[in-house]
DRENPA-977137 format. One record per atom (N, C-alpha, C): x, y, z; residue in one letter. Coordinates in steps of 0.1 Angstrom, whole numbers, padded with zeros to 4 digits, always signed. Example, Ala and Ser with C-alpha at 12.3 -4.5 7.8 and 13.67 -1.06 7.14 Angstrom:
+0132-0057+0078A+0123-0045+0078A+0132-0033+0078A+0128-0022+0071S+0137-0011+0071S+0129+0000+0079S
//
This chain:
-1536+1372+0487X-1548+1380+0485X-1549+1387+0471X-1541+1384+0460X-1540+1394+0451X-1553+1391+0439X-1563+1377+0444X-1574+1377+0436X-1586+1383+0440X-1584+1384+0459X-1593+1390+0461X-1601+1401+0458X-1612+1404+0458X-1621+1414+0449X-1633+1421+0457X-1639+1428+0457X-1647+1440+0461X-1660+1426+0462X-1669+1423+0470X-1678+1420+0474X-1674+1403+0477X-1662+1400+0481X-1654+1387+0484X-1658+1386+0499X-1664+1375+0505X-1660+1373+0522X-1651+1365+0526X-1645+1366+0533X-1628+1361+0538X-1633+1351+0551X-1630+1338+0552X-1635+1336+0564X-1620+1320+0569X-1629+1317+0580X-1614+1310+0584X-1624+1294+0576X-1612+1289+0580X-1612+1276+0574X-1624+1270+0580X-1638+1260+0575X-1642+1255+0581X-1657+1264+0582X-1656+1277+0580X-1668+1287+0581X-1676+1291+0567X-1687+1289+0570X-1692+1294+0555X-1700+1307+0557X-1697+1319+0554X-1706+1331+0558X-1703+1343+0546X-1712+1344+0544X-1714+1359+0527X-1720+1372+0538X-1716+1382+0537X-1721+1396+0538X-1725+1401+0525X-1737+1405+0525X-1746+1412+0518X-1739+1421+0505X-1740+1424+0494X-1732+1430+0484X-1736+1445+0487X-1730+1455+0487X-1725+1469+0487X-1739+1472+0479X-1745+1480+0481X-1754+1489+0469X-1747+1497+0471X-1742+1500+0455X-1734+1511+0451X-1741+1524+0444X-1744+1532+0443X-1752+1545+0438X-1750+1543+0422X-1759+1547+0413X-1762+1544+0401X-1752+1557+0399X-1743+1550+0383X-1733+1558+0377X-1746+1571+0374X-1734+1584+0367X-1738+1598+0368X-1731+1605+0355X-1720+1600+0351X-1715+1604+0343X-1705+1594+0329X-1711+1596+0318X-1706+1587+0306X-1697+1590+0300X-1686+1584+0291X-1678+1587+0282X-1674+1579+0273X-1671+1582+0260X-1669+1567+0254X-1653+1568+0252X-1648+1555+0253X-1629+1557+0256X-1625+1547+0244X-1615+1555+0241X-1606+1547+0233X-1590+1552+0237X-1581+1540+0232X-1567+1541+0231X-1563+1554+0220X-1551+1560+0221X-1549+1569+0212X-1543+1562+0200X-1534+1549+0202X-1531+1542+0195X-1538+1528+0194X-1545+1525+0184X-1555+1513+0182X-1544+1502+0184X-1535+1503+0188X-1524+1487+0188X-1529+1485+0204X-1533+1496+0212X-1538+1492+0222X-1554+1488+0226X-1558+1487+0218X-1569+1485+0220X-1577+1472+0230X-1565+1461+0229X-1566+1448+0236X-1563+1453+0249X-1554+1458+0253X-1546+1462+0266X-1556+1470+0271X-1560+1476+0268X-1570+1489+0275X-1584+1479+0280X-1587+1468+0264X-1600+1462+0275X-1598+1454+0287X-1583+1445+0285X-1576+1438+0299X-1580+1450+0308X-1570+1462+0308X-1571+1472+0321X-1585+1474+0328X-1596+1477+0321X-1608+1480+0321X-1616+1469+0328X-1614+1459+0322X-1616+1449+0329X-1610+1447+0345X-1600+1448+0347X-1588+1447+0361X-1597+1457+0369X-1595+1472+0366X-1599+1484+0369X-1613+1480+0375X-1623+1474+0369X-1637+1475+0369X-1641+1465+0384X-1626+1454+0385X-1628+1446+0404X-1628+1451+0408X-1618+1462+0407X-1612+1471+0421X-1623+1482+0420X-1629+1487+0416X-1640+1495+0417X-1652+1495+0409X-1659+1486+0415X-1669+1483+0413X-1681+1500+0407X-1678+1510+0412X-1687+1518+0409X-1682+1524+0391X-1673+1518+0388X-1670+1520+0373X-1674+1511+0365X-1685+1515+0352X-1691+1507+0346X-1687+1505+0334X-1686+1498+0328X-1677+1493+0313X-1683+1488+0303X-1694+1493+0296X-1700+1483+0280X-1695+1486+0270X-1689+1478+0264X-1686+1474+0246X-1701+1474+0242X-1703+1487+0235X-1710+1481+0230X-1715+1481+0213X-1721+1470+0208X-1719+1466+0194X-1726+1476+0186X-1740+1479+0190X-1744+1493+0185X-1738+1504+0178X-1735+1510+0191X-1730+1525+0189X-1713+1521+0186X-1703+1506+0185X-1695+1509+0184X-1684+1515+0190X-1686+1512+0199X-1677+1528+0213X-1675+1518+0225X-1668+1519+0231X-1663+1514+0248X-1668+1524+0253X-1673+1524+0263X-1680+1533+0267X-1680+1533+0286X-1676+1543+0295X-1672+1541+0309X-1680+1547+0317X-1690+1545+0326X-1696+1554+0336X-1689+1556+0350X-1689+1566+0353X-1686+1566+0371X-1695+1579+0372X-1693+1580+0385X-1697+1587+0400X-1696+1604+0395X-1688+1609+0385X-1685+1622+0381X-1679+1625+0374X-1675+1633+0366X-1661+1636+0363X-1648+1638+0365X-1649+1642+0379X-1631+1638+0387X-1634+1621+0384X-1642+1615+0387X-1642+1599+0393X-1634+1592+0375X-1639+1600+0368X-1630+1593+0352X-1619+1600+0350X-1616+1612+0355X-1604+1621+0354X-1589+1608+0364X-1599+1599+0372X-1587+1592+0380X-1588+1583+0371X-1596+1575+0363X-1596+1565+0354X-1584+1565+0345X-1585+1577+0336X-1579+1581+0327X-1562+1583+0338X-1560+1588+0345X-1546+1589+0353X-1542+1573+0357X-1549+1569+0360X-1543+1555+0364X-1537+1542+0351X-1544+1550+0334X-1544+1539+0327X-1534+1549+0323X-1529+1559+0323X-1521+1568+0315X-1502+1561+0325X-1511+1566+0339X-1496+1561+0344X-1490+1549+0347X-1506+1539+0354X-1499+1523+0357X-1494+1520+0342X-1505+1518+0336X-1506+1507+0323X-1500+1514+0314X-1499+1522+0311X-1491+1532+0304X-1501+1532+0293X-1511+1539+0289X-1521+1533+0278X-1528+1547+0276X-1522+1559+0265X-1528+1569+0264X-1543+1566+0259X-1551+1576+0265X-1565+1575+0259X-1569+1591+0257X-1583+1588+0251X-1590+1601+0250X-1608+1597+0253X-1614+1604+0255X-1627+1600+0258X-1640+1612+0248X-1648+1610+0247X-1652+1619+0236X-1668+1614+0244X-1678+1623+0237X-1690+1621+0238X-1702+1609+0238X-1705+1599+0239X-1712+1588+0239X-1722+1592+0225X-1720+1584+0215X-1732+1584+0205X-1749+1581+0212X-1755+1586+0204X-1767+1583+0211X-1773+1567+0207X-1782+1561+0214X-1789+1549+0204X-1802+1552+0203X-1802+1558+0189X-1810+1562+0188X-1821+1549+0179X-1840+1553+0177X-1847+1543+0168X-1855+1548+0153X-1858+1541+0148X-1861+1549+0138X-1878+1540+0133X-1888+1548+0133X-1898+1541+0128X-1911+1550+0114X-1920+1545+0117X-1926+1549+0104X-1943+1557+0110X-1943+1566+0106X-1959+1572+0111X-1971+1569+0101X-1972+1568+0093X-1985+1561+0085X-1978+1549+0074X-1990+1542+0069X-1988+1535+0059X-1985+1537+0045X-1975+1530+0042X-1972+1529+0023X-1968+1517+0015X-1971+1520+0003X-1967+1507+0001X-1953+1508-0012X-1949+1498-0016X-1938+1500-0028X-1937+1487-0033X-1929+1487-0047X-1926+1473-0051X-1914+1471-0059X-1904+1462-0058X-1892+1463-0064X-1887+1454-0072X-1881+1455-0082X-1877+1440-0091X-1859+1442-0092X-1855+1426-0088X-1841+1424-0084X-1844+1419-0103X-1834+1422-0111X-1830+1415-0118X-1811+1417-0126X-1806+1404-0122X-1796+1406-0130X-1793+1393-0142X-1784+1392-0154X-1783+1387-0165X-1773+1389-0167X-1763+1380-0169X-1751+1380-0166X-1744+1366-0180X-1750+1356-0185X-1747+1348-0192X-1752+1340-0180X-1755+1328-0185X-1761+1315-0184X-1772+1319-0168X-1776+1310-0157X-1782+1316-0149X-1787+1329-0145X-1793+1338-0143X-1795+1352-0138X-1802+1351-0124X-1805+1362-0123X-1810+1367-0110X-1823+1374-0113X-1837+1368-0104X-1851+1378-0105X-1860+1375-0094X-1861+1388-0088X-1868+1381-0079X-1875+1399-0077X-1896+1396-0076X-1902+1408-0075X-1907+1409-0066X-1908+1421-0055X-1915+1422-0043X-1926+1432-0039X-1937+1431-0039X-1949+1441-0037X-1952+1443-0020X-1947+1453-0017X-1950+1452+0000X-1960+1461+0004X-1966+1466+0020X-1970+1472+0024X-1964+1478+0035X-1963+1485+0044X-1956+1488+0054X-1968+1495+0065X-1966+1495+0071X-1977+1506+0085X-1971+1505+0099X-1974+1516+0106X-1967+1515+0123X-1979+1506+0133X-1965+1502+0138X-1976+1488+0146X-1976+1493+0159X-1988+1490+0166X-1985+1492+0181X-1995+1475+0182X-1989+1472+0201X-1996+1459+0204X-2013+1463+0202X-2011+1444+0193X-2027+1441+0195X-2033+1451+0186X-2028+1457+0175X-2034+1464+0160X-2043+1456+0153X-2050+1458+0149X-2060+1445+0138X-2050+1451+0124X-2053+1438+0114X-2045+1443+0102X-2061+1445+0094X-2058+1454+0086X-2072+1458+0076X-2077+1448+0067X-2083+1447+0065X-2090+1437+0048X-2084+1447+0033X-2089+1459+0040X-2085+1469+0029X-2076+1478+0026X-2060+1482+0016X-2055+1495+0023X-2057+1501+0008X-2056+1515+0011X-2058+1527-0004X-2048+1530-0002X-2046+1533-0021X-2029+1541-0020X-2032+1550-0035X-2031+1559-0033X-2034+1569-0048X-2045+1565-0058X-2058+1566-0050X-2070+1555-0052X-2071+1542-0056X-2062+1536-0055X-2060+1518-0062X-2063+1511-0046X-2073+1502-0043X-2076+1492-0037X-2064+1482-0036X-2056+1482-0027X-2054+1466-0023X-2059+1453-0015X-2063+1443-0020X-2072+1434-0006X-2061+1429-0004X-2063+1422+0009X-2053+1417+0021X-2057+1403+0023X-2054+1389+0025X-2060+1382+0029X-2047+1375+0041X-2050+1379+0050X-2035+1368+0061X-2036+1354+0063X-2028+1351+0052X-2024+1335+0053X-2013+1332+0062X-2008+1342+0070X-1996+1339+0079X-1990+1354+0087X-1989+1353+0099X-1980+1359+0101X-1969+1357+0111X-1959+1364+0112X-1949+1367+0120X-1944+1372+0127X-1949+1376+0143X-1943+1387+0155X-1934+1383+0158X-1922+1395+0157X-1907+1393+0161X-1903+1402+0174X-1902+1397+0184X-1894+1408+0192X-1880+1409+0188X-1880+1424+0189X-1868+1428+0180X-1857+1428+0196X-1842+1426+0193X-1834+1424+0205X-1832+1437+0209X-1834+1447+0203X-1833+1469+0205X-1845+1468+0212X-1855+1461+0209X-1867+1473+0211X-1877+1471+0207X-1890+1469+0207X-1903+1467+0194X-1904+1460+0191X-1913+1459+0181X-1917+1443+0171X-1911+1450+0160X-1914+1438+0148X-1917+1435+0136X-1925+1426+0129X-1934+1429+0128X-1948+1422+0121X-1947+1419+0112X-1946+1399+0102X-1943+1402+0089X-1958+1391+0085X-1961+1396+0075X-1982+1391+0069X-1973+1387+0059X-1978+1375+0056X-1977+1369+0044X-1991+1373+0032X-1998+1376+0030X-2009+1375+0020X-2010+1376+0003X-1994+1369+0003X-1996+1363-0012X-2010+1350-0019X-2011+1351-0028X-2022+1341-0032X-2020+1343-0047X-2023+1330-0053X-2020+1324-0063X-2012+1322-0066X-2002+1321-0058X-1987+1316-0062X-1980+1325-0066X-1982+1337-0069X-1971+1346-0070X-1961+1345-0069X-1953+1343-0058X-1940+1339-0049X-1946+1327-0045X-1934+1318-0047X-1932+1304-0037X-1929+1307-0023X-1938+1300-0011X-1934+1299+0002X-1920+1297+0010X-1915+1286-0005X-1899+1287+0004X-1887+1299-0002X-1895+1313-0008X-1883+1327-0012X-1894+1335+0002X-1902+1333+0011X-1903+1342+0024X-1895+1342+0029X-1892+1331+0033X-1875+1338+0043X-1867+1348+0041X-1861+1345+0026X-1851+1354+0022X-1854+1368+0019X-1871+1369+0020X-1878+1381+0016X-1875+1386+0036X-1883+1383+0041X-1882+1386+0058X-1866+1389+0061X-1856+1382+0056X-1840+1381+0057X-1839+1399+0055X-1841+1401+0040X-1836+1416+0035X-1848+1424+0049X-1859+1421+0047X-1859+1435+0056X-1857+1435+0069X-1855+1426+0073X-1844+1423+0088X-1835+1428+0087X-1823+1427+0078X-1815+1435+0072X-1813+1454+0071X-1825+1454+0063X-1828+1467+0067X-1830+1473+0086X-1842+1465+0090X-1845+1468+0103X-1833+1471+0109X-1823+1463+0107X-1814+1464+0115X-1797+1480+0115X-1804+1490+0096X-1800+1498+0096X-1803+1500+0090X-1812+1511+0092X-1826+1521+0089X-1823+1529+0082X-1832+1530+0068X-1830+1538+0063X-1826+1553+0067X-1831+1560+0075X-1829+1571+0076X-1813+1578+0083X-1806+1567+0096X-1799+1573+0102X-1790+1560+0103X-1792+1548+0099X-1785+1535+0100X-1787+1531+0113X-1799+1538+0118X-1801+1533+0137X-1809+1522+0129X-1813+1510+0145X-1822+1504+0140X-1833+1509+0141X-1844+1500+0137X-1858+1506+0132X-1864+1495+0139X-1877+1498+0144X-1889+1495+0152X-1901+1500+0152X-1912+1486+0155X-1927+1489+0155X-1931+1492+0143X-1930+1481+0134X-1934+1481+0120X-1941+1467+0116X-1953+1472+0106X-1957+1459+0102X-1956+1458+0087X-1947+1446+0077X-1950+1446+0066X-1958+1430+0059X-1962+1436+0049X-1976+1428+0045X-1969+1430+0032X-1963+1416+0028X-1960+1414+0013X-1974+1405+0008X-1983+1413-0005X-1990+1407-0011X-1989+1400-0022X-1982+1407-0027X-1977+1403-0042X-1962+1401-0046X-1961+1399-0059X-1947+1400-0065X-1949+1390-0074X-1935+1388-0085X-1933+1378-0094X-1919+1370-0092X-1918+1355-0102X-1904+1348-0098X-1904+1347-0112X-1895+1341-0116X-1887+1334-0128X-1889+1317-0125X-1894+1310-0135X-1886+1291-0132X-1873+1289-0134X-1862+1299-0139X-1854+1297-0138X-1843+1304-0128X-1844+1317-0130X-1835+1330-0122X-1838+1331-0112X-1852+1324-0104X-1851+1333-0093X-1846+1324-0080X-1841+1331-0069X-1832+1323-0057X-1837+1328-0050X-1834+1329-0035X-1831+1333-0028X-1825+1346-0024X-1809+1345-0030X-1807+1360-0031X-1813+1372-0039X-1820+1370-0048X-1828+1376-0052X-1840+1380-0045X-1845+1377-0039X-1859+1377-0031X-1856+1386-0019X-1841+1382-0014X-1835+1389-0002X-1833+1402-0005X-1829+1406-0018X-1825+1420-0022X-1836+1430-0029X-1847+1422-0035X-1859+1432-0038X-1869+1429-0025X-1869+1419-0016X-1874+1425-0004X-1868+1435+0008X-1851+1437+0008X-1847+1447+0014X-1852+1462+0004X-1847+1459-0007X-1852+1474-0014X-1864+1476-0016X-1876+1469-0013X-1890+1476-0013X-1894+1478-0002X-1886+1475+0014X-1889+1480+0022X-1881+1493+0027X-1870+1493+0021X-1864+1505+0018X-1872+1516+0016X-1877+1515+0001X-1883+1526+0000X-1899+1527+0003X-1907+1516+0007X-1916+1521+0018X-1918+1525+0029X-1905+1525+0033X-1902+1529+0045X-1900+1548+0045X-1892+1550+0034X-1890+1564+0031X-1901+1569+0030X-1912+1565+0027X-1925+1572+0021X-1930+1569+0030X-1930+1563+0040X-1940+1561+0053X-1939+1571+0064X-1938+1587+0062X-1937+1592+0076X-1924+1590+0081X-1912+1585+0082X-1902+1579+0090X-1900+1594+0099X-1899+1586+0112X-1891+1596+0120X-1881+1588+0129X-1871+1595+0135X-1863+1592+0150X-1866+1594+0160X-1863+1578+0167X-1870+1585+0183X-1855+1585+0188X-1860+1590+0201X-1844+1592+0208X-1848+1586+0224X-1842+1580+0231X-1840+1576+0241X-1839+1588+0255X-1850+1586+0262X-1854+1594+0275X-1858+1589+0288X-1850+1594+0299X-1851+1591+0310X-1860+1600+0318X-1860+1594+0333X-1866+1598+0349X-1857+1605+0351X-1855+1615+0349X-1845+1625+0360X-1853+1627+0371X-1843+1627+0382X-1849+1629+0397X-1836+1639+0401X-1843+1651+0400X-1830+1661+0406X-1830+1665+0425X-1822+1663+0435X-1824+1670+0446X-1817+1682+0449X-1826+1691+0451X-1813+1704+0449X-1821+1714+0463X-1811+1719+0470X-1813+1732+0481X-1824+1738+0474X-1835+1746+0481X-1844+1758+0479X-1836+1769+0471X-1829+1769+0477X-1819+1786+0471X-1819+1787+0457X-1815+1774+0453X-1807+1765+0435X-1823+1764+0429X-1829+1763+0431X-1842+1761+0425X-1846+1765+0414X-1845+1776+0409X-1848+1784+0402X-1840+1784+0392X-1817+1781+0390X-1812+1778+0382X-1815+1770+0380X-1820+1754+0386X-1819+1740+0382X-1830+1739+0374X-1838+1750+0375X-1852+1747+0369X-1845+1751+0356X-1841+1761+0352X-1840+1767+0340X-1827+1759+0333X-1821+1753+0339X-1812+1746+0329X-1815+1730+0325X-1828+1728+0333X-1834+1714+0329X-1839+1719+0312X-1848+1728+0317X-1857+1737+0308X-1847+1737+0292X-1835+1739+0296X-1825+1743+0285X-1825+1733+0279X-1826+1720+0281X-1818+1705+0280X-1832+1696+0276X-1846+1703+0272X-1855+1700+0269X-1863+1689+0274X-1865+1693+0289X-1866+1683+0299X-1883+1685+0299X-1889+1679+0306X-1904+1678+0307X-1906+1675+0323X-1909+1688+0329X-1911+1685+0341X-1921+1678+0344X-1923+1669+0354X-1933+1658+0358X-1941+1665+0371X-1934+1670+0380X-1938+1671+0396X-1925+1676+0405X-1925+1681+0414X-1920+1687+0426X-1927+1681+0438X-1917+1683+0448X-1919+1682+0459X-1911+1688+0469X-1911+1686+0480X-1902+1697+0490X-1897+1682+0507X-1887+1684+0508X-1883+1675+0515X-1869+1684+0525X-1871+1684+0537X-1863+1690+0547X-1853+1694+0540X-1858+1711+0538X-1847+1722+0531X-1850+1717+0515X-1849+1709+0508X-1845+1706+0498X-1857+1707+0490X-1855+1705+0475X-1866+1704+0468X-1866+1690+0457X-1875+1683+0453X-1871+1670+0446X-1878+1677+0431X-1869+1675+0424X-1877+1677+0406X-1879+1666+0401X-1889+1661+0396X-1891+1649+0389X-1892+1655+0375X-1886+1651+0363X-1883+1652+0348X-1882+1638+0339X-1888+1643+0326X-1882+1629+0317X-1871+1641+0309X-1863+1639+0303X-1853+1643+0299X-1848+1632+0292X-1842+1637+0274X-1837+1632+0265X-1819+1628+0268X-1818+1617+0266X-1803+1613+0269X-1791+1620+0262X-1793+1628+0252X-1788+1634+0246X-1784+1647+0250X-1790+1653+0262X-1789+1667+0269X-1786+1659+0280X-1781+1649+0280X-1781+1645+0299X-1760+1647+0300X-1754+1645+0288X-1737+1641+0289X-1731+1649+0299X-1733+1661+0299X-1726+1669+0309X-1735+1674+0319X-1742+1669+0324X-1754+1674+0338X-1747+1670+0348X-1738+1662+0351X-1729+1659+0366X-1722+1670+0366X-1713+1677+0357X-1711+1687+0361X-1715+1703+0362X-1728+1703+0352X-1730+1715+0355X-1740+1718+0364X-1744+1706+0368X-1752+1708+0385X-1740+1714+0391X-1736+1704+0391X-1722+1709+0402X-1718+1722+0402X-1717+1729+0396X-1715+1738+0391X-1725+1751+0394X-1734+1748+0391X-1753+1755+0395X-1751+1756+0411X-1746+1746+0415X-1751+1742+0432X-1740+1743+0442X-1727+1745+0435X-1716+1743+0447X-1716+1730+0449X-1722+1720+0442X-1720+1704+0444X-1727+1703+0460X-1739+1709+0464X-1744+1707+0468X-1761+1699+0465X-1758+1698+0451X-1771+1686+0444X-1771+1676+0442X-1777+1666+0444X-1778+1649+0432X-1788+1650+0428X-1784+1637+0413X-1792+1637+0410X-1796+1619+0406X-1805+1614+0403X-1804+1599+0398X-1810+1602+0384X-1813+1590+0373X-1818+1590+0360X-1814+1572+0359X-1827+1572+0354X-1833+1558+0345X-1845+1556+0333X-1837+1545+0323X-1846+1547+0313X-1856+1549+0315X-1866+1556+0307X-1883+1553+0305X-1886+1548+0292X-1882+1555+0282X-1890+1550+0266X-1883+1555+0260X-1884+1554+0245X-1883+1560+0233X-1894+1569+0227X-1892+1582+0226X-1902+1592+0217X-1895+1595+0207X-1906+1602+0200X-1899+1610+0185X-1888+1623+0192X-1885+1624+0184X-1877+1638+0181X-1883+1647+0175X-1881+1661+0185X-1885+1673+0174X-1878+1673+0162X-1892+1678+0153X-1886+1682+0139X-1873+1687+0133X-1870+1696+0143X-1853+1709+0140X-1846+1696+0148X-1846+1686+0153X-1830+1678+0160X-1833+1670+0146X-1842+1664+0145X-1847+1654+0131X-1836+1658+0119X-1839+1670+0114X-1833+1675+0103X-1817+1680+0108X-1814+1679+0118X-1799+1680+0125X-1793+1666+0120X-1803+1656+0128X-1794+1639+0129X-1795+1639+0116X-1799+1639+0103X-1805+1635+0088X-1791+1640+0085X-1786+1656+0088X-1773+1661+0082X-1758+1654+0088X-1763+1655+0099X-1751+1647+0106X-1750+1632+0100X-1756+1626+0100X-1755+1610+0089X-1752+1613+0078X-1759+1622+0068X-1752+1619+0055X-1741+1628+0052X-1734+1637+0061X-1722+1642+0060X-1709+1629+0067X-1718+1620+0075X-1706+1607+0080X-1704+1603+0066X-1718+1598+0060X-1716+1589+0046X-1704+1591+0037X-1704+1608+0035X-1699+1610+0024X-1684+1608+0028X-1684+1612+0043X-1669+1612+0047X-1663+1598+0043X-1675+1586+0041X-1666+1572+0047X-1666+1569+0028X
//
């Protein structure tokens, strides 16, 4: 029996019959885990893996984003046994730390910019010019004929475009409306390449970025210098910095809190949602009990298993699932902005 596993049916020879799989209660509390020594790093994801048959209410994502292993269970005693079991079976010290956020990054009005790659080096060079536009897209936007930028007229004509669902989140809208040959049709790719590129770590906080439309109209080539990589690197740097000049903000990822807590608790549970910059939705009242309905930022949620617990004698639950992505207040905005470029300087 030593493969057997948590939602396995055992039957005799000859019988075919499945019992229904366990609904297990949605995890409550996150951590992100690492080994103390990175030589373990393999051994810990074996364990984790092993760990995760035997108890299925322990949840385990690698994930490539945020870069972190990352563990959910049932509370904080429920990872306090996690951490004992990989400490003593496997022998595998660890530490667990805070879960980075995944956070998005997008753009509030339109701008435009324009970049020229050029390098010269002896024999071949490098040139390639990119005139973009940028704007925040939502579904089903018409694109203009017209956009103004420091009184100068640009016209638009869409000879092409491109809706991408992005694998995070959003689109990316990319309009072709070059004319006259400005750029050759076969340097779009490598133009669309760089700000994919970018999309994918955002100017502002190196989150990715979403819900953007850009509209390259113009630019110049060379008949001899210009390539591809060229085209790739003044279309990442002119969306770069249209991007900067567009409004950019961060959203941050927010859930359905659904708190149940005794009548008595009421009143603390209220005020420490309140704390954690939650947005009450609705109440209700259910034998003795009261139900809070909340959207609440994932960011104020890390320690809420136990300071309910705590508020209530551990006589509360609570559940939470995604809803969306919003902006961020201004004062956390200019918090994340410091916290990223004090990583930069560190690395």
């Amino acid at each position: 029996l030593k493969d057997v596993r948590t939602h396995n049916t055992l039957n005799e020879k000859g019988v075919e019959q499945r019992f229904d799989f366990i609904r297990y209660p949605e995890p409550r509390y996150r951590r992100a885990i690492k080994p103390v020594n990175e030589a373990y790093a393999e051994k810990l994801n074996e364990a984790l893996t092993r760990m995760k048959g035997e108890d299925p209410t322990w949840i385990v994502e690698i994930s490539k984003e945020l870069k972190q292993t990352i563990v959910s269970g049932q509370g904080e005693f429920h990872l306090r046994t996690l951490k004992w079991r990989l400490e003593n079976n496997d022998k595998i010290d660890i530490v667990f730390s805070e879960p980075k956020i995944p956070y998005r990054e997008t753009i509030t009005k339109a701008a435009r910019a324009d970049y020229r790659h050029k390098k010269q080096s002896g024999g071949a060079g490098q040139f390639g010019e990119v005139h973009l536009i940028v704007e925040p897209y939502t579904e089903g936007m018409a694109l203009q004929d017209v956009y103004r930028f420091n009184g100068q007229e640009f016209k638009i004509q869409n000879r092409d475009t491109q809706e991408i669902k992005l694998d995070w989140g959003g689109k990316l809208v990319f309009v072709n409306s070059i004319v006259g040959g400005a750029i050759d049709a076969r340097f779009l790719p490598a133009i669309l390449k760089g700000i994919m590129a970018r999309m994918e770590q955002g100017p502002l906080t190196g989150s990715y970025a979403r819900d953007v439309r850009v509209i390259v109209y113009d630019g110049k080539m060379h008949p001899v210098d210009s390539n591809e990589i060229s085209f790739l690197l003044a279309g990442r740097n002119a969306f770069s910095t249209a991007f900067k000049n567009a409004g950019p903000k961060i959203l941050e990822p927010v859930y359905d809190v659904t708190v149940s807590v005794p009548s008595d608790y009421m009143g603390d549970v209220m005020s420490d949602l309140q704390g954690r910059r939650a947005l009450i939705m609705g109440m209700e009242s259910e034998k003795g009990f009261e139900k809070i309905k909340a959207k609440v930022p994932l960011k104020e949620m890390g320690s809420y298993s136990t300071s309910l617990s705590s508020i209530t004698g551990g006589r509360a639950s609570f559940s939470m699932k995604f809803n969306n992505y919003e902006l961020v207040p201004s004062d956390v905005q200019e918090k994340l902005l410091k916290e990223y470029e004090a990583t930069q300087k560190e690395e």
